[in-house]
Backbone bond lengths (Angstrom), bond angles and torsions (degrees), N, CA, C in turn:
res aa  C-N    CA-C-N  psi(-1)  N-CA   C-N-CA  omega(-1)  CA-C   N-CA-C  phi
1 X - - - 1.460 - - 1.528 109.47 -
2 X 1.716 100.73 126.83 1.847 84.39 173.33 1.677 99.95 -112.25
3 X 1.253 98.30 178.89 1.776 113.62 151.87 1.427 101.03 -88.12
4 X 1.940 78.71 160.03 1.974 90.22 175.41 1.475 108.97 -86.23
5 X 1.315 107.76 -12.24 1.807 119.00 -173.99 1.720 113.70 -78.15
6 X 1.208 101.32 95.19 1.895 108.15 155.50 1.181 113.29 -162.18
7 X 1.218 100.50 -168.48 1.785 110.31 -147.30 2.310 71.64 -157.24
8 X 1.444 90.28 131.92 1.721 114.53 158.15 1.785 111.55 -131.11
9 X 1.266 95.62 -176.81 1.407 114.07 -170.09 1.268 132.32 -161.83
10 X 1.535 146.88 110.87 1.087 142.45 -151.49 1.405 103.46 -119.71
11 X 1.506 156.23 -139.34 1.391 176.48 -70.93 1.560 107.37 61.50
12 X 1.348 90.31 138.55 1.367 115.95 177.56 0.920 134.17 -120.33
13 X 1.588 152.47 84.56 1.333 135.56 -175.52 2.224 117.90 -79.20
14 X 0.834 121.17 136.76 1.568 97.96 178.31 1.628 89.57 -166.48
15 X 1.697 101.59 121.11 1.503 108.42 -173.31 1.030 117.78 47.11
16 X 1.254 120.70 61.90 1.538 105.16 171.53 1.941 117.75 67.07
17 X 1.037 106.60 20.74 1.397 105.66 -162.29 1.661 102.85 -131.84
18 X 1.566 116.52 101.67 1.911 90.01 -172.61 1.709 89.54 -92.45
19 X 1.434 93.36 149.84 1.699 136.23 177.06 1.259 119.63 -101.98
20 X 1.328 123.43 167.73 1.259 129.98 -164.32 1.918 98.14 -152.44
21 X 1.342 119.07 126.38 1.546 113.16 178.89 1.781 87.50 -125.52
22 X 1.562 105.50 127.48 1.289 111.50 179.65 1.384 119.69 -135.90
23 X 1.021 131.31 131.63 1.298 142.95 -159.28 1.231 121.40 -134.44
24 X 1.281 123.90 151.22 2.024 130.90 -157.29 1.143 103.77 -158.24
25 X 1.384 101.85 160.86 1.762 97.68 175.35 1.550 91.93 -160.18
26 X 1.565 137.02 115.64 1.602 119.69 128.56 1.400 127.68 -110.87
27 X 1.218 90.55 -147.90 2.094 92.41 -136.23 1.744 76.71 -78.56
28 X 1.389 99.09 160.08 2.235 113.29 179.07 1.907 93.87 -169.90
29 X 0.871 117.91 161.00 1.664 136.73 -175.55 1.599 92.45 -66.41
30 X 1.253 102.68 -57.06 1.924 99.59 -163.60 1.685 93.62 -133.49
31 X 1.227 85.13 -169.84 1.938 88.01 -174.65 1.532 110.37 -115.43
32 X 2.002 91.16 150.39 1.241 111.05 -161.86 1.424 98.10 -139.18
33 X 1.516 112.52 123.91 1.249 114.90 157.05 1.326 142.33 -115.38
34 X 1.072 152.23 139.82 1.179 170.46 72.52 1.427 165.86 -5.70
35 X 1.967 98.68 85.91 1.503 97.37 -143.89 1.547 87.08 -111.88
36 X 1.851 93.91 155.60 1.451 102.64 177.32 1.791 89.82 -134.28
37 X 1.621 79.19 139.56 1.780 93.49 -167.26 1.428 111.26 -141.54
38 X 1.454 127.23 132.48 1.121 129.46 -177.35 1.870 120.05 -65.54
39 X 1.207 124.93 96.01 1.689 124.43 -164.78 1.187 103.63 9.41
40 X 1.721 105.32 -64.97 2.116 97.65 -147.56 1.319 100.86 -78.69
41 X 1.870 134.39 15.10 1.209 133.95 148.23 1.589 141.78 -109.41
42 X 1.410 91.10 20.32 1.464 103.88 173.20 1.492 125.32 -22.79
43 X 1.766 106.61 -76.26 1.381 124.26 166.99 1.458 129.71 -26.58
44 X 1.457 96.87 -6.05 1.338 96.04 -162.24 1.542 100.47 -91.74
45 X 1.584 126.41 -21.29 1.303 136.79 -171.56 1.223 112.81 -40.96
46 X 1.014 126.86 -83.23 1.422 127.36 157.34 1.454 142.35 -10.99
47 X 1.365 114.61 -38.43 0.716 119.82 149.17 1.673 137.44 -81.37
48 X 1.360 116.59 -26.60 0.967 136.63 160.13 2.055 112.51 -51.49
49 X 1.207 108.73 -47.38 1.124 112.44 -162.92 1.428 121.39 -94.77
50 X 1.949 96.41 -14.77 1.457 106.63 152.75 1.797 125.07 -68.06
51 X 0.834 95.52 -25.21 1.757 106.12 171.31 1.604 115.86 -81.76
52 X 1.080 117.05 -48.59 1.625 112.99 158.70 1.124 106.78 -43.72
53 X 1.587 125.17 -69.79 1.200 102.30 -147.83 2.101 128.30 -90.88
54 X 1.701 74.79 27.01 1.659 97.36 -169.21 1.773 98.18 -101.28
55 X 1.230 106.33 -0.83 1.815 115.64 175.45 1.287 104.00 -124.25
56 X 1.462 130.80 -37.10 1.531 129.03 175.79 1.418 130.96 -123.02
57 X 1.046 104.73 114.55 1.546 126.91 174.56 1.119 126.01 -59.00
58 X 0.973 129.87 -3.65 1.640 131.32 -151.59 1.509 117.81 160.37
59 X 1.396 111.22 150.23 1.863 119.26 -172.88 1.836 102.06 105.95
60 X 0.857 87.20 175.45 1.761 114.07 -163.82 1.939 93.28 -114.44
61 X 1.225 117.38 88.40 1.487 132.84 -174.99 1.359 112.25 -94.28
62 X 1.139 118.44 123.52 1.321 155.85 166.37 1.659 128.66 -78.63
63 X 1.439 119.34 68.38 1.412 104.08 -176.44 1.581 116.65 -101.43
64 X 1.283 140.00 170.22 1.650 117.02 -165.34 1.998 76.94 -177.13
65 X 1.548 104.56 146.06 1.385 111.86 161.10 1.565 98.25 -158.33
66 X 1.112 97.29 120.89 2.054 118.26 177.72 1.317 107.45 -126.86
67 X 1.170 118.00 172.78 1.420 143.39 -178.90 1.130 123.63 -114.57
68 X 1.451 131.28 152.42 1.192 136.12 173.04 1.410 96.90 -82.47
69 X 1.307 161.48 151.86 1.563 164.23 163.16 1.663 92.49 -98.23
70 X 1.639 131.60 -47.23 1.187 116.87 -138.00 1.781 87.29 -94.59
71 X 1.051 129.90 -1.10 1.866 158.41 -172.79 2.421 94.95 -81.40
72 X 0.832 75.51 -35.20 1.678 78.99 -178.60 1.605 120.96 -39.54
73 X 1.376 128.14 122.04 1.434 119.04 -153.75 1.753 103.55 -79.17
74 X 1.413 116.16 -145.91 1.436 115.16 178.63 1.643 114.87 -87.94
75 X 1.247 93.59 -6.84 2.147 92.71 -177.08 1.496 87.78 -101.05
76 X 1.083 138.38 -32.54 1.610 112.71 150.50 1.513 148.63 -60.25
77 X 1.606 85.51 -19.84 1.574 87.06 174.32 1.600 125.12 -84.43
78 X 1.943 82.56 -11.25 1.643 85.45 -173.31 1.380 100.61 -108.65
79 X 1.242 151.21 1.84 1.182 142.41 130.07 1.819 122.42 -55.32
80 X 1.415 111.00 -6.34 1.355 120.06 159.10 1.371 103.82 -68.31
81 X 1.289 86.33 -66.61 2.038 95.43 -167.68 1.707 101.02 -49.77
82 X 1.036 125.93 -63.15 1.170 129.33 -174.41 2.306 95.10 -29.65
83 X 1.247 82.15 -66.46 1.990 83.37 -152.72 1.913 96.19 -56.99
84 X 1.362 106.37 -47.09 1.463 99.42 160.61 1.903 113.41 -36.05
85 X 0.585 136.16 -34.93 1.752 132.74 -159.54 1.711 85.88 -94.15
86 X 1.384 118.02 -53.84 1.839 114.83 171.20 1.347 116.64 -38.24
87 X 1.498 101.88 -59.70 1.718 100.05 179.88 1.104 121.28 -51.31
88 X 1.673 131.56 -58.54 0.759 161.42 -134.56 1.952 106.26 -92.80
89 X 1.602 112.46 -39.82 1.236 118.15 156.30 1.908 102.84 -71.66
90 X 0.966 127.50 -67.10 1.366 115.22 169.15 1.316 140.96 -8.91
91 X 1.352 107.76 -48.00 1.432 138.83 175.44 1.462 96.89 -74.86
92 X 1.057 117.12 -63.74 1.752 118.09 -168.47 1.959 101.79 -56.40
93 X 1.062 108.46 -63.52 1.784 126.24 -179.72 1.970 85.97 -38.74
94 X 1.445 135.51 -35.83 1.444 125.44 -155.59 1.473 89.97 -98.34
95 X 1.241 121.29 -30.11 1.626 121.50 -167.58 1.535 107.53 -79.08
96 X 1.200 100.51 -55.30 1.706 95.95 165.68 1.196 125.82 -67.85
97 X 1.687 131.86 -30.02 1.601 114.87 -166.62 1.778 78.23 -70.89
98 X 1.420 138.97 -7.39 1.376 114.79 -161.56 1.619 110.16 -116.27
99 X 1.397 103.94 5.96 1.381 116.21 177.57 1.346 116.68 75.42
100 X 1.293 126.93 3.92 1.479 140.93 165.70 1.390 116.12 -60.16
101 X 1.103 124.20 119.98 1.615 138.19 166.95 1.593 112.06 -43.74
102 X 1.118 114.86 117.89 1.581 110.75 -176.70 2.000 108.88 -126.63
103 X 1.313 107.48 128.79 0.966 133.93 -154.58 1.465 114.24 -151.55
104 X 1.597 113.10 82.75 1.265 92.37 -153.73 1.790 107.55 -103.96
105 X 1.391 109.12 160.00 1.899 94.91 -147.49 1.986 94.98 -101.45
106 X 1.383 102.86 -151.34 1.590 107.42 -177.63 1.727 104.86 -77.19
107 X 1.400 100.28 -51.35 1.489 150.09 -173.16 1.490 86.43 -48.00
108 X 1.140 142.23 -59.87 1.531 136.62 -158.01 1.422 82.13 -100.64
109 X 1.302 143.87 -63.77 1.602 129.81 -171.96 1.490 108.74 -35.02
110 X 1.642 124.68 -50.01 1.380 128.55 174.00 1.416 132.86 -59.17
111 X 1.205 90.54 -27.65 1.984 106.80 175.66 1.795 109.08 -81.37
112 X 1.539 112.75 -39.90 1.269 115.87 174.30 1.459 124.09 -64.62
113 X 1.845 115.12 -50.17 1.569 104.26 160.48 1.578 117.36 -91.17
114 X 1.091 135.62 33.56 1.658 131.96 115.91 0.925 121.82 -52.69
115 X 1.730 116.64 -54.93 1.798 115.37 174.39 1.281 111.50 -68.68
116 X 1.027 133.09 -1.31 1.276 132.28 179.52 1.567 117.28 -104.55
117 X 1.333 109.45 -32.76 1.440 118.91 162.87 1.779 109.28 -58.15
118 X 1.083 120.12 -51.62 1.419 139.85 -173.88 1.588 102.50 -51.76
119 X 1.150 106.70 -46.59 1.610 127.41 -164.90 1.621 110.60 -65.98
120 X 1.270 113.09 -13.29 1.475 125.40 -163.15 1.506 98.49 -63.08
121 X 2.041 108.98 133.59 1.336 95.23 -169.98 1.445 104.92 -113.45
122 X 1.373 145.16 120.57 1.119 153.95 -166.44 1.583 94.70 -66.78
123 X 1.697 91.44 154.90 1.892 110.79 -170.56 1.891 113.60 -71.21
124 X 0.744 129.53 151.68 1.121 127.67 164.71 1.349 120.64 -23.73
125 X 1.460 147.23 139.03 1.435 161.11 167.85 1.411 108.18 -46.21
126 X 1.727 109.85 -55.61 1.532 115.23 -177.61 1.948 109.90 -60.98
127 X 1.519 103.06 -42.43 1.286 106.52 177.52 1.909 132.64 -54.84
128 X 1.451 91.95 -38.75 1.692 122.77 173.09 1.499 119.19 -88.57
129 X 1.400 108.72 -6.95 1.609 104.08 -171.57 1.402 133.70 -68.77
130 X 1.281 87.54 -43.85 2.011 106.78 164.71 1.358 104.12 -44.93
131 X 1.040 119.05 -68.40 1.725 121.15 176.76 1.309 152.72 -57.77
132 X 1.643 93.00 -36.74 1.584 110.90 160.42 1.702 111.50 -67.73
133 X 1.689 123.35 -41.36 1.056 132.87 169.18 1.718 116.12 -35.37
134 X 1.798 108.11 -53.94 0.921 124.94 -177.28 1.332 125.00 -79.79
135 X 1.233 122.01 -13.49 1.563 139.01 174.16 1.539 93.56 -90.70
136 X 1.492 149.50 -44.05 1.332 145.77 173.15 1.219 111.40 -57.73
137 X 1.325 121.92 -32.29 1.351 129.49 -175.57 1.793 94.64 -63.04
138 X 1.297 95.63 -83.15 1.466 99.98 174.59 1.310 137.14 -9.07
139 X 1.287 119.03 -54.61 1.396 148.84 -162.44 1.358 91.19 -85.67
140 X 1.328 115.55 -46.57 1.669 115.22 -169.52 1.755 107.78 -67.66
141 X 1.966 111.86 -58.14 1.299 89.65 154.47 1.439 148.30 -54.28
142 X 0.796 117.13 -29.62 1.662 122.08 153.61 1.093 128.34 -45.32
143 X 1.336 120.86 -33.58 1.825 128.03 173.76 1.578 99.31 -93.25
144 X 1.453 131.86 -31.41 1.253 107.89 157.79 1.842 140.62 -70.97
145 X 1.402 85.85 -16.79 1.855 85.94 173.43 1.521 102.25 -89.47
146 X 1.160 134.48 -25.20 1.756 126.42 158.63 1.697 102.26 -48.25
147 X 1.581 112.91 -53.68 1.659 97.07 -164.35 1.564 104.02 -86.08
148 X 1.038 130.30 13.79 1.459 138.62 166.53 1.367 119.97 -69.82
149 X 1.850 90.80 -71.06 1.489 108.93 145.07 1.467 148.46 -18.43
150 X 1.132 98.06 -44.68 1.357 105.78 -178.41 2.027 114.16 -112.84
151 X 1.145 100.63 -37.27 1.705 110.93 141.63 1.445 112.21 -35.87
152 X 1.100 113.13 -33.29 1.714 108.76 176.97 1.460 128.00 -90.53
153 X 1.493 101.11 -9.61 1.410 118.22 168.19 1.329 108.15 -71.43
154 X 1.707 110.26 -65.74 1.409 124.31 -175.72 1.898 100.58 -56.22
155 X 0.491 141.44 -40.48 1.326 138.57 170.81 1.767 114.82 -30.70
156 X 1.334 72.68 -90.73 2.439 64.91 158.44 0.774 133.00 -53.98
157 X 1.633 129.58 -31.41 1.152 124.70 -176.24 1.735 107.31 -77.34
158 X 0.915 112.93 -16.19 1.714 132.01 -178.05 1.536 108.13 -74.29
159 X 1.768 100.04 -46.87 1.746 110.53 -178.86 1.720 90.94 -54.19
160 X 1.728 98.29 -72.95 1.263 103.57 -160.36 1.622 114.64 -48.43
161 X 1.026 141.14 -26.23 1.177 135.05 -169.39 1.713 111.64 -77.69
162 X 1.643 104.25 -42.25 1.278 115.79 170.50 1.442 113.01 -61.60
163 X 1.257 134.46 -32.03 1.497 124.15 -170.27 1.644 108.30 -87.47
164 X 1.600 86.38 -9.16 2.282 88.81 156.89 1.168 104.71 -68.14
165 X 1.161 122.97 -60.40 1.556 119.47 -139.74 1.713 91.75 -78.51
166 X 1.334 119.75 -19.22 1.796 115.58 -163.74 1.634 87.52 -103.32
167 X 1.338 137.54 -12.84 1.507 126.43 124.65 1.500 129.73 -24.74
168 X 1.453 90.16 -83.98 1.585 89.84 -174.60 1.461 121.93 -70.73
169 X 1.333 120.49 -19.73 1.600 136.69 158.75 1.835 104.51 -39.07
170 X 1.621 113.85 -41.71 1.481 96.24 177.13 1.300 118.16 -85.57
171 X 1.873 128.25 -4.28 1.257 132.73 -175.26 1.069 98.33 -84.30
172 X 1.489 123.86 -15.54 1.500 129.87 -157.41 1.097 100.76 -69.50
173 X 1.616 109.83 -60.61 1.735 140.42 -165.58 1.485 89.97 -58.89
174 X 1.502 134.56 -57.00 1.720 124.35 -144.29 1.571 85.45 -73.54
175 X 1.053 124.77 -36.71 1.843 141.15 -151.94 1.371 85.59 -58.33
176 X 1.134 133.30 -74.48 1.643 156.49 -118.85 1.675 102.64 -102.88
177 X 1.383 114.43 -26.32 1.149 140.58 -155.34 1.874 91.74 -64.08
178 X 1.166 122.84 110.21 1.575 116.50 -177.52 1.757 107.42 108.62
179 X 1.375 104.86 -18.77 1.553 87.40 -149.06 1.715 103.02 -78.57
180 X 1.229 130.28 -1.99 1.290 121.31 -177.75 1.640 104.47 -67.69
181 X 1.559 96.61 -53.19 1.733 87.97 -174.24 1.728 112.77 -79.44
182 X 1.241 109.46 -15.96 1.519 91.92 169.00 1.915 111.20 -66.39
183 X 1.422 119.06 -30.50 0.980 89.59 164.38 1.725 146.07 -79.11
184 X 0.995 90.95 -19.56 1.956 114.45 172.11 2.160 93.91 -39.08
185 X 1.574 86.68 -45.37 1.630 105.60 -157.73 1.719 118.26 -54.61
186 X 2.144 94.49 -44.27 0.869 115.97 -161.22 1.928 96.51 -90.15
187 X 1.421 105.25 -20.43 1.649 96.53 171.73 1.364 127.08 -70.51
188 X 1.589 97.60 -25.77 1.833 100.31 178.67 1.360 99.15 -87.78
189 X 1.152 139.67 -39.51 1.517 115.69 166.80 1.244 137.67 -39.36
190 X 1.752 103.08 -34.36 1.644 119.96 178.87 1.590 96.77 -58.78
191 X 1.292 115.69 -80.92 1.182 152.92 177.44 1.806 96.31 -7.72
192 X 1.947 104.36 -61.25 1.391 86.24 -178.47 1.265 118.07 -115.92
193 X 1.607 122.48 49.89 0.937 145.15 137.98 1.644 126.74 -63.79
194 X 1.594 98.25 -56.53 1.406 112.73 144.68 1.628 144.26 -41.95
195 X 1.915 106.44 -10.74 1.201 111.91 -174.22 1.580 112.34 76.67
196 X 1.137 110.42 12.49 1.362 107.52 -166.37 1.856 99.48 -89.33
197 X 1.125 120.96 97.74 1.763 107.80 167.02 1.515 152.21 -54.97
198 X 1.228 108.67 80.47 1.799 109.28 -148.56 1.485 89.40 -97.48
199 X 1.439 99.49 147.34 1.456 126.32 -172.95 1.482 101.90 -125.77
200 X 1.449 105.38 121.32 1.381 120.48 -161.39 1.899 89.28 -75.91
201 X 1.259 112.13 -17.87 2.130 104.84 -173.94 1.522 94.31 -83.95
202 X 1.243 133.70 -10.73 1.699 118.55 -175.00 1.368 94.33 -78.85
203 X 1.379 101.09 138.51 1.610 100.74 -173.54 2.015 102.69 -102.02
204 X 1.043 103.78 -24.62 1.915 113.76 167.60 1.734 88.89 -47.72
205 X 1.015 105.35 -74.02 1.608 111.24 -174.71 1.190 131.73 -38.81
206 X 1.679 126.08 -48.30 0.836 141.65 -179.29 1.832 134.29 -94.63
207 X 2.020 96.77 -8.70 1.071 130.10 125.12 1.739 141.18 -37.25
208 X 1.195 94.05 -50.55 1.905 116.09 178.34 1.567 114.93 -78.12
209 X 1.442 116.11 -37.67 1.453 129.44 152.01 1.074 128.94 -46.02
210 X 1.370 118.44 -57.71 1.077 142.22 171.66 1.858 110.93 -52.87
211 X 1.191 114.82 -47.32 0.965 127.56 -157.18 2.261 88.65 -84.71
212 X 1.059 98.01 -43.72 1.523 115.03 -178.46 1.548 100.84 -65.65
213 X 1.001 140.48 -48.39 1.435 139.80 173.27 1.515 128.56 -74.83
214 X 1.804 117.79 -19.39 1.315 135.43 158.97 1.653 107.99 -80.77
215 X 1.617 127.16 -9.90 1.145 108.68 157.23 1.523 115.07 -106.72
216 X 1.028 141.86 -5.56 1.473 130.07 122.61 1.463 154.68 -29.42
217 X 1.716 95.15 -16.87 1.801 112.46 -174.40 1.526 85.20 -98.15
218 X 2.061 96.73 132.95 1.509 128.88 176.40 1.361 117.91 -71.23
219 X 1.583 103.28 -31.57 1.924 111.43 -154.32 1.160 100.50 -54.66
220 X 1.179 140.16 -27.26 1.846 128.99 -154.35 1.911 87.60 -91.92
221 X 1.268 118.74 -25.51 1.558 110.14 -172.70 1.756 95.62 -89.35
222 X 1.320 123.71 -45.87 1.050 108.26 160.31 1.433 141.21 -31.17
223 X 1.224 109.08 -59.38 1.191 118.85 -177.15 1.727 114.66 -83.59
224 X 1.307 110.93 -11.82 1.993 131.03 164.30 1.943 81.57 -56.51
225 X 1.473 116.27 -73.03 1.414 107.06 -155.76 1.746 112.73 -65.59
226 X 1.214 124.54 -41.05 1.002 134.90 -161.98 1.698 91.92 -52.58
227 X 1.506 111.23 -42.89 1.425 110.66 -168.69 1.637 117.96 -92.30
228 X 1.228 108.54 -5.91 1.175 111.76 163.46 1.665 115.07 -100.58
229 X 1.325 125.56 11.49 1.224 122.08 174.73 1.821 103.30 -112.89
230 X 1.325 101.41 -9.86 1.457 97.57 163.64 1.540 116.24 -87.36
231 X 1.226 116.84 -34.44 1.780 137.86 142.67 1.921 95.36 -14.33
232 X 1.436 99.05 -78.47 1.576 101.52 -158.89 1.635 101.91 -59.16
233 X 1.686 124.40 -40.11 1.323 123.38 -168.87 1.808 106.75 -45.25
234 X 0.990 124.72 -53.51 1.401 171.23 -107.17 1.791 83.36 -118.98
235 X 1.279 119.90 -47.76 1.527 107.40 -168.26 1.480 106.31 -93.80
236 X 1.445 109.11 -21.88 1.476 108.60 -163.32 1.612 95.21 -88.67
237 X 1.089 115.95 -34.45 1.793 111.57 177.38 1.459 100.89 -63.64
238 X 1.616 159.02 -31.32 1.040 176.40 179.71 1.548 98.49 -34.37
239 X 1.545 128.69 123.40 1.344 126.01 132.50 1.454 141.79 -56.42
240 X 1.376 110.71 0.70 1.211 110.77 -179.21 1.742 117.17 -111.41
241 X 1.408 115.17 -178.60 1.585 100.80 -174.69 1.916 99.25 -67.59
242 X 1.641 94.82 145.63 1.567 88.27 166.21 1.318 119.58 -145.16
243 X 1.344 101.67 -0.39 1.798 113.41 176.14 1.434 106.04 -34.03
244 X 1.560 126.03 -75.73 1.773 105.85 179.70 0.963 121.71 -42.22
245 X 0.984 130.58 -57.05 1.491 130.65 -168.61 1.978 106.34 -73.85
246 X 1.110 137.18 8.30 1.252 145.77 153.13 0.940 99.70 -86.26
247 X 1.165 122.14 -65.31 2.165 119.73 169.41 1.306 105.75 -17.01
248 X 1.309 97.59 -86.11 1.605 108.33 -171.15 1.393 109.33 -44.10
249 X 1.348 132.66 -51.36 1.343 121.84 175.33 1.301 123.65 -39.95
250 X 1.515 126.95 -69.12 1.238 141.27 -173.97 1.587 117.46 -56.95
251 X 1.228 111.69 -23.53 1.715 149.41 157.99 1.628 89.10 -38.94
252 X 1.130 112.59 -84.88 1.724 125.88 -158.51 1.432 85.61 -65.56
253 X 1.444 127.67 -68.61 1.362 97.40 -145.75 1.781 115.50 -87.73
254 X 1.204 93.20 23.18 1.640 118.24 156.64 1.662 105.69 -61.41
255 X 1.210 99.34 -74.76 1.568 110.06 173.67 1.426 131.76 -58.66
256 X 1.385 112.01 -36.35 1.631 110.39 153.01 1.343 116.96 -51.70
257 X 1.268 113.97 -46.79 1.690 111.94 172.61 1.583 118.74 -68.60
258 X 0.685 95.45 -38.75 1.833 97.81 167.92 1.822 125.29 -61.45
259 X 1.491 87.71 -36.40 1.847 85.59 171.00 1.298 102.57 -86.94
260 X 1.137 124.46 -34.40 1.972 123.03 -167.21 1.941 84.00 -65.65
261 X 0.879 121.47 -51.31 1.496 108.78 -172.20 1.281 128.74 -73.42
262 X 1.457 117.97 -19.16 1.795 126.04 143.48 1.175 84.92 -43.76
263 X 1.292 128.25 -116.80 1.435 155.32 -158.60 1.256 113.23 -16.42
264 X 1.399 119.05 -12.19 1.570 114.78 -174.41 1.576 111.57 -102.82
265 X 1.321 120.66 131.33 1.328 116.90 175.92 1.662 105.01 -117.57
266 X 1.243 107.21 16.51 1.725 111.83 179.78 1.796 114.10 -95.34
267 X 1.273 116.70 92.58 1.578 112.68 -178.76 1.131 112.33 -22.90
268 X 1.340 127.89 -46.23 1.393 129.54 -151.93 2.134 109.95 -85.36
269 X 1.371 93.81 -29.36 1.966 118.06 169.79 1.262 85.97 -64.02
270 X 1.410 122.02 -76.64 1.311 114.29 -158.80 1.588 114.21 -51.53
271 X 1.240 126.46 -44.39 1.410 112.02 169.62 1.123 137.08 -60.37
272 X 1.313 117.80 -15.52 1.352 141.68 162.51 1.458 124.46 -57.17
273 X 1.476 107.08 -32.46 0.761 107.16 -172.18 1.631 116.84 -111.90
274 X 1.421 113.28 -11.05 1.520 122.27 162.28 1.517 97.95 -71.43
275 X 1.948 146.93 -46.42 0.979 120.92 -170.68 1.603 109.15 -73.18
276 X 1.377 128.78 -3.64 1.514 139.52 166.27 1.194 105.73 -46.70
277 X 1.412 109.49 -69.15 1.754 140.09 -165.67 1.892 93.63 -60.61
278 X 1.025 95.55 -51.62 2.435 82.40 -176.87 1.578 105.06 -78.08
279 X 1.199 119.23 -29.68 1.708 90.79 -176.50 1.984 88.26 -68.64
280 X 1.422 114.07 -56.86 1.429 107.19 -174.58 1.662 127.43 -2.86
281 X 1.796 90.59 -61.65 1.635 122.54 -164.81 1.749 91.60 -60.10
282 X 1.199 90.05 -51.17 1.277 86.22 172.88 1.985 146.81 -62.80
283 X 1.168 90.98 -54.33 1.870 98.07 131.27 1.819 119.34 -13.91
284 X 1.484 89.48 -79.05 1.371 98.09 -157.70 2.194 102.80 -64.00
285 X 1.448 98.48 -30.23 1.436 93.32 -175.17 1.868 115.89 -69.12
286 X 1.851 90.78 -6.17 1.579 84.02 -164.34 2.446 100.76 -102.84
287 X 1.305 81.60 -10.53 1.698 81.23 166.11 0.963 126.41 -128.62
288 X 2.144 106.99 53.56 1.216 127.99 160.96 1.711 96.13 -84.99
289 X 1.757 114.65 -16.14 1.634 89.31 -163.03 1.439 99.41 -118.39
290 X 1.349 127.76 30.52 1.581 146.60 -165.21 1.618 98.71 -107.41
291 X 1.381 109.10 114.81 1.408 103.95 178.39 0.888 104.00 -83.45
């Protein structure tokens, strides 16, 4: 089981230029990606995003690769200087055809190789591809041993939470234990409280009771959760993605708990079954980030 939450990291060298390939992921329903790419590597998306999504299933993904500019070796700096000396004759050639005094200061020397740093044009896609491929790779394992990592936290905390509820699941059973015919018991009392005269030989009658006290018995919701919390044991030990299908689990036995608690007229069931319902909530808040 992983989380959808990590963060990877690659290095890049390319022309003289060191790089950085960085990658993220949090928790989202389905998957979303998001690539940031320098122009003259556009093309590469696609491919890039076929490889993500051949390791991740799920989360809101983050991929990004930039450059250091101020990282640039000495044949960059002097192809700076060089385009600096272009501008800079440029400027002079505009000041004179216009008779303007030219004087050029620190302040404009600094603004020109910034633009010139900025200006740096990255190598061809076909030339860089092997590598950038292989630096994504990287970065990508790296964001999976973070969500591994931390998948391994939620894991216990998942055991532990489940061996509450398969706790109180057996207080549930001793609790409940009787209660169909106590209610059968407690309807004919109503009944002839009411003056109402029930004759235990009418079989319409004793039919309708019957029928009134079989929708009062818990065991079939009991035993719905018991088997869907062995369901959840079962997904969270799992190497594969299982967040939906944990959804869906915790889903149902949402609703098993919800009818067992109609159905209960025992103070003591009913509390049982609201501390059911908060570790649950809780459950459900912790495999919002489980891909």
């Amino acid at each position: 089981m992983k989380s959808m939450t990590g963060y990877g990291r690659a290095s890049l060298e390319c022309s003289g230029l060191s790089g950085n390939v960085e990658i993220s992921s949090i928790n989202k329903k389905g998957f979303e990606l998001i690539v940031h790419l320098p122009k003259e590597w556009q093309m590469l998306e696609k491919k890039a995003s076929n490889l993500i999504r051949k390791k991740i299933s799920r989360g809101r993904i983050r991929l990004a690769i930039s450059f250091d500019l101020t990282s640039s070796n000495s044949s960059n700096s002097l192809g700076n200087t060089e385009l600096i000396s272009q501008q800079l004759k440029h400027l002079q050639n505009f000041c004179e055809a216009r008779e303007i005094p030219f004087s050029p200061t620190p302040e404009l020397i600094v603004r020109l190789a910034s633009s010139a740093h900025d200006s740096i044009t990255l190598p061809a896609l076909e030339q860089e591809e092997s590598s950038l491929i292989n630096a994504i790779e990287e970065s990508v394992c790296a964001l999976i041993e973070m969500r591994e990592k931390e998948g391994t936290i939620l894991r216990k905390d998942l055991f532990l939470r489940t061996k509450i509820i398969k706790d109180l699941l057996i207080n549930l059973r001793k609790t409940s234990q009787g209660m169909a015919k106590e209610s059968m018991l407690r309807l004919k009392d109503r009944l002839k409280e009411n003056g109402l005269d029930i004759s235990d030989d009418d079989e319409r009658v004793a039919k309708e009771i019957v029928l009134f006290a079989d929708k009062c018995d818990v065991s079939e919701e009991l035993t719905r959760i018991g088997s869907h919390l062995e369901q959840f044991e079962d997904c969270i030990s799992s190497t594969q993605p299982v967040g939906r299908k944990l959804e869906f689990i915790v889903q149902e036995i949402g609703r098993e708990l919800n009818t067992l608690g109609s159905k209960s007229f025992r103070p003591q069931l009913s509390n049982l079954v609201i501390e059911a319902k908060v570790e649950l909530e809780k459950i459900r808040e912790q495999i919002l980030n489980v891909e």
